[in-house]
C-alpha positions in Angstrom: -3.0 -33.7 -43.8 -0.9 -33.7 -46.9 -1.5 -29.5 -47.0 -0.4 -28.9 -43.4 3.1 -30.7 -44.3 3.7 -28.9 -47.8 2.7 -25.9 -45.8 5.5 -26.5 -42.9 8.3 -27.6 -45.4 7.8 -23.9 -47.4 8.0 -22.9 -43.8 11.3 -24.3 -42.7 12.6 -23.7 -46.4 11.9 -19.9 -46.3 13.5 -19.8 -42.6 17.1 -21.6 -44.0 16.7 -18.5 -47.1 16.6 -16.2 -44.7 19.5 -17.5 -42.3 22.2 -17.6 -44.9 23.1 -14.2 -45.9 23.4 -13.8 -50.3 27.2 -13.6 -51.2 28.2 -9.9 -52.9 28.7 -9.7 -56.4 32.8 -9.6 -57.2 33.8 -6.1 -58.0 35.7 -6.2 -61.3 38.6 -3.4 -59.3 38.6 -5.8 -56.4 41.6 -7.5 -57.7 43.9 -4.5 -58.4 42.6 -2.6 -55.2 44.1 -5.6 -53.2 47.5 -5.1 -54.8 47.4 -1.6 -54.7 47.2 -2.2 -51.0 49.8 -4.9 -50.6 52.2 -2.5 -52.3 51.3 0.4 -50.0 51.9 -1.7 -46.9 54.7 -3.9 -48.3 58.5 -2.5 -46.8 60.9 -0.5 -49.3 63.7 -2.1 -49.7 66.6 1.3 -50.7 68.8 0.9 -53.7 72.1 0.2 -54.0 73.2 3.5 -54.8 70.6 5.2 -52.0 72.8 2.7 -49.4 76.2 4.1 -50.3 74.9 7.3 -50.4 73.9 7.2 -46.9 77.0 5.0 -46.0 79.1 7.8 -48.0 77.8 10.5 -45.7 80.6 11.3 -43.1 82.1 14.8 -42.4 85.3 13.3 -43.2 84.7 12.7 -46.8 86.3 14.4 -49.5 88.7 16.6 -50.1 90.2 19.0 -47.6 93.0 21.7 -46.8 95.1 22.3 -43.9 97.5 25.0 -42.0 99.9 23.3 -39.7 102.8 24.1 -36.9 104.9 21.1 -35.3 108.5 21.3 -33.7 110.8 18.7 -34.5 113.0 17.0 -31.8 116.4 15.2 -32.5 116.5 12.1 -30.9 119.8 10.5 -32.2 122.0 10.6 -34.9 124.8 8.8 -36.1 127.4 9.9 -38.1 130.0 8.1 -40.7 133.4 9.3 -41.0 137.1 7.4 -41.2 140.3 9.5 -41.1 143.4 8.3 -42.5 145.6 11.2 -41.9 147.8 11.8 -38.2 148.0 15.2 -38.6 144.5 15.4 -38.7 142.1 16.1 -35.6 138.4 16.1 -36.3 135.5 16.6 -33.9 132.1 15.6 -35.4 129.6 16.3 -33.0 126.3 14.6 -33.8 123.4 16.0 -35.9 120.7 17.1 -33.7 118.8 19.3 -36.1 115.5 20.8 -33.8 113.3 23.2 -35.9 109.6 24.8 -35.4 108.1 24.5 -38.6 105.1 25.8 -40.2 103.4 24.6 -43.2 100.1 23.7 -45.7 98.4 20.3 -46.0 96.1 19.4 -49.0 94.3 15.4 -49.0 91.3 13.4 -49.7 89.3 11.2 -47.5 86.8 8.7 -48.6 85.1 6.4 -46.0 83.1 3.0 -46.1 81.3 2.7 -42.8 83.7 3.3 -40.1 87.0 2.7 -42.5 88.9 5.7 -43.6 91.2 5.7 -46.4 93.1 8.6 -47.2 96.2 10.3 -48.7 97.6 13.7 -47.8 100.3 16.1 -49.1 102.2 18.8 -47.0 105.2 21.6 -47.3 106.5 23.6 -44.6 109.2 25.6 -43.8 111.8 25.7 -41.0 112.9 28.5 -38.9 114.4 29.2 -35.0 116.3 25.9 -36.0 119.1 24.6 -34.1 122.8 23.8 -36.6 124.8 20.7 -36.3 128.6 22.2 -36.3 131.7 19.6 -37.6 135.0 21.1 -36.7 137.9 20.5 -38.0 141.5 21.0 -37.7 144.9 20.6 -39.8 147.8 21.4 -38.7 152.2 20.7 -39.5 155.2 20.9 -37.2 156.1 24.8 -37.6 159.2 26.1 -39.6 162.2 27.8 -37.8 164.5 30.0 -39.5 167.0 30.0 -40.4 166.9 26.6 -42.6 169.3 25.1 -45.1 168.1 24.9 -48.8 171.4 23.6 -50.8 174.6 23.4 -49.7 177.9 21.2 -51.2 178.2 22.9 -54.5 175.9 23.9 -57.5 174.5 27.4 -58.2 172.9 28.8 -55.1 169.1 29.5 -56.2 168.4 33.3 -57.1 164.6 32.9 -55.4 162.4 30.7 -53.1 159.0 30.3 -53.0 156.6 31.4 -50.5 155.7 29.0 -47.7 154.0 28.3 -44.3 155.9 28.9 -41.0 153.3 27.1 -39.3 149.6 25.8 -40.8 146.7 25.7 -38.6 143.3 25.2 -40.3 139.9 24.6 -39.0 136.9 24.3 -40.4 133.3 24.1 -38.8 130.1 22.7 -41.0 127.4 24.0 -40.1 123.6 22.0 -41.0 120.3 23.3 -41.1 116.6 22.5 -42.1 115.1 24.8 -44.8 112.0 23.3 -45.9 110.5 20.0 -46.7 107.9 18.4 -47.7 106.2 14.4 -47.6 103.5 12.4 -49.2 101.3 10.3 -46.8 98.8 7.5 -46.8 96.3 7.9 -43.7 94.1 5.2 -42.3 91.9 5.4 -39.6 88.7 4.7 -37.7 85.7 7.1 -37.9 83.1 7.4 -34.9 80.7 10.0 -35.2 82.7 13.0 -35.4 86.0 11.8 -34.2 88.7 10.3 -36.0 91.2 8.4 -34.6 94.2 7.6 -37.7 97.6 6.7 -38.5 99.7 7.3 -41.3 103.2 6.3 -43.1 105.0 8.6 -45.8 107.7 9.5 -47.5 109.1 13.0 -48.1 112.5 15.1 -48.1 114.0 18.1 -46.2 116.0 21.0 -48.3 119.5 20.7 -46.3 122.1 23.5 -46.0 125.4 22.8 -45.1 128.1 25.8 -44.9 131.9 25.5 -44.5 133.8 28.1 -42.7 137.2 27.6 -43.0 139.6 29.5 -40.2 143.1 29.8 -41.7 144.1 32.6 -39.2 146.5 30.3 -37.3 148.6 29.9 -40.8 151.4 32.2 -40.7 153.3 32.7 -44.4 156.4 33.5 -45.4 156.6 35.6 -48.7 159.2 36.6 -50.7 162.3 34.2 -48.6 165.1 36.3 -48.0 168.1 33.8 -49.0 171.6 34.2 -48.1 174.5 32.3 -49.7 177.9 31.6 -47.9 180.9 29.1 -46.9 179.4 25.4 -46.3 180.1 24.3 -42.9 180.6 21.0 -44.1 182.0 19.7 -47.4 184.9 20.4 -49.6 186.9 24.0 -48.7 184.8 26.6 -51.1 181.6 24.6 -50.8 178.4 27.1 -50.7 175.4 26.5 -49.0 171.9 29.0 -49.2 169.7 29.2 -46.5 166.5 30.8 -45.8 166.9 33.8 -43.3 164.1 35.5 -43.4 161.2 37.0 -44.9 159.7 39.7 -46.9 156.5 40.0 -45.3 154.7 37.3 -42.9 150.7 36.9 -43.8 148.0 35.9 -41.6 145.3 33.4 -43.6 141.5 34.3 -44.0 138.2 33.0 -42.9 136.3 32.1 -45.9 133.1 30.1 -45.9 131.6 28.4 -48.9 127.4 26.4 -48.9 126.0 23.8 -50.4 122.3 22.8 -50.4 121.4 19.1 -51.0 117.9 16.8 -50.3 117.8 14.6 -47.3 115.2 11.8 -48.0 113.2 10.3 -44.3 110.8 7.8 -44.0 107.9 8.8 -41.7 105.3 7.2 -39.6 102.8 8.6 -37.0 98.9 8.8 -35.3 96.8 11.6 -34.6 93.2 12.5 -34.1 90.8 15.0 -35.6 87.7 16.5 -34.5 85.1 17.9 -37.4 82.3 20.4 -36.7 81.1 21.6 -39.9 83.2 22.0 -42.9 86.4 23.0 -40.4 88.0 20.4 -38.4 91.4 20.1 -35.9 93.8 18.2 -35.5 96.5 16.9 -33.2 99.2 14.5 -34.5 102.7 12.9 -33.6 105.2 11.2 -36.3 108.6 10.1 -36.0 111.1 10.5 -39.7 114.6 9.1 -40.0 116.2 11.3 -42.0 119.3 10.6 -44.3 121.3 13.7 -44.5 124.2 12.6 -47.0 127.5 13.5 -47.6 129.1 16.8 -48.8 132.6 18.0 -50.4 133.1 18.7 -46.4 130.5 17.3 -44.5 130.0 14.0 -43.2 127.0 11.6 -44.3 124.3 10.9 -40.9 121.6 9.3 -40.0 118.9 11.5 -37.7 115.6 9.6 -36.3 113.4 13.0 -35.8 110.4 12.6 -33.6 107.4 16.3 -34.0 104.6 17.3 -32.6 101.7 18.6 -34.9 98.6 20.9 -34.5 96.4 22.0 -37.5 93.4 23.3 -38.4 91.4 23.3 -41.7 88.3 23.1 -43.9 87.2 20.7 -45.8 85.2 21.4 -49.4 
């Protein structure tokens, strides 16, 4: 009896052997295999310079160049001038100086995300522009002849100088644009390849101002022919000398004289560009006041300028 339950108890042990399978051996590379593996499927995190590269990336970074063309429209203007003087007439019409102008750009972008920052430099030149005229005009009660010069006594006078029968001067100032140029600070918004901006600047136009002076309506008298005789008036043998004639009567001369000076303006404006590639376009509208200031003859003004801008350009 005692054999057949030893001989059932190997039994059931070798069953329970066989039911529990025997545990591998541990690799000695398990360990590092395992975090080889959580490093292969663990996410990659970029570096901060790999992130503002890619944010960097924007076809309106860096620095560009431009060709332009606008036309300038004068939109009002005020001009400063007193006059003290009644035999003075002046007619100041206002400054409305409207040019097409064509010029170069150079600037330099940088954005951060959607944020553009920018500044930009231009020249241009003025042409098919339209003057600002100032005239002018002095004028005195004309002379008759004959005239009394001395009379009652004394030495009658061996000469008399020369002298206007009448004076009748005007003079017309005429303004222009020559060429200008501003520095600008852009800002704008960035969406894919658009860019939406404004900007605020300031700059200065090359001014011309020219005086022609019209002194054809001054008549003068040269070389006075005098004539001595009796006084009507006075003591008996009293002398009196009056102007009787003249020599020669002379017409006056237009002459014209021009002076350049630097109007400083304020500007601000928007516009939008378009990029494809390295080239890009551009659409844009500003508004300057523009100081133009005072001359040896012309009157100091104030001129709010509104232009409309198209360019095109490449950027490197």
């Amino acid at each position: 009896m005692e054999a057949l339950i030893e001989a059932l108890q190997a039994r059931v042990a070798a069953l329970e052997g066989q039911s529990k399978p025997a545990r591998p051996a541990r690799s000695p590379v398990a360990g590092p295999a395992r975090q080889a593996k959580f490093i292969a499927e663990a996410p990659i995190r970029p570096s901060a310079s790999q992130s503002y590269a890619s944010s960097a990336a924007s076809p309106f970074d860096g620095p560009y160049a431009a060709v332009f063309g606008s036309r300038s429209f004068a939109l009002e203007s005020k001009s400063k001038f007193i006059n003290y003087d009644p035999f003075f007439a002046a007619t100041t019409d206002p400054i409305f100086l409207t040019s097409s102008n064509v010029g170069g750009a150079v600037g330099y972008n940088r954005t951060f995300d959607n944020v553009l920052i920018g500044v930009e430099a231009r020249m241009k030149g003025s042409f098919g522009q339209t003057t600002q005229t100032a005239t002018n005009q002095f004028y005195n009660f004309p002379v008759s002849l004959p005239f009394l010069i001395t009379c009652c006594g004394g030495v009658p006078p061996a000469s008399y100088p020369d002298f206007n029968l009448s004076s009748v001067t005007s003079t017309r100032s005429i303004t222009s644009r020559l060429y200008g140029g501003d520095l600008a600070f852009r800002a704008g918004f960035v969406w894919d390849n658009w860019l939406l901006y404004g900007r605020f600047g300031v700059g200065a136009d090359s001014i011309q101002t020219t005086r022609i002076t019209d002194n054809t309506g001054t008549v003068v008298c040269s070389n006075p022919i005098l004539e001595t005789g009796p006084a009507a008036f006075g003591s008996p043998g009293n002398q009196a000398t009056s102007v009787v004639g003249c020599g020669a009567r002379t017409a006056g001369q237009v002459t014209s004289k021009t002076i350049n000076k630097l109007a400083p303006y304020a500007t601000i404006g928007t516009g939008i560009e378009y990029s494809f590639g390295a080239y890009f376009v551009r659409a844009e509208g500003n508004i300057a006041v523009t100081y133009i200031p005072s001359t040896a003859f012309s009157f100091r003004s104030t001129q709010l300028t509104p232009e409309v801008l198209t360019a095109v350009g490449y950027r490197f």
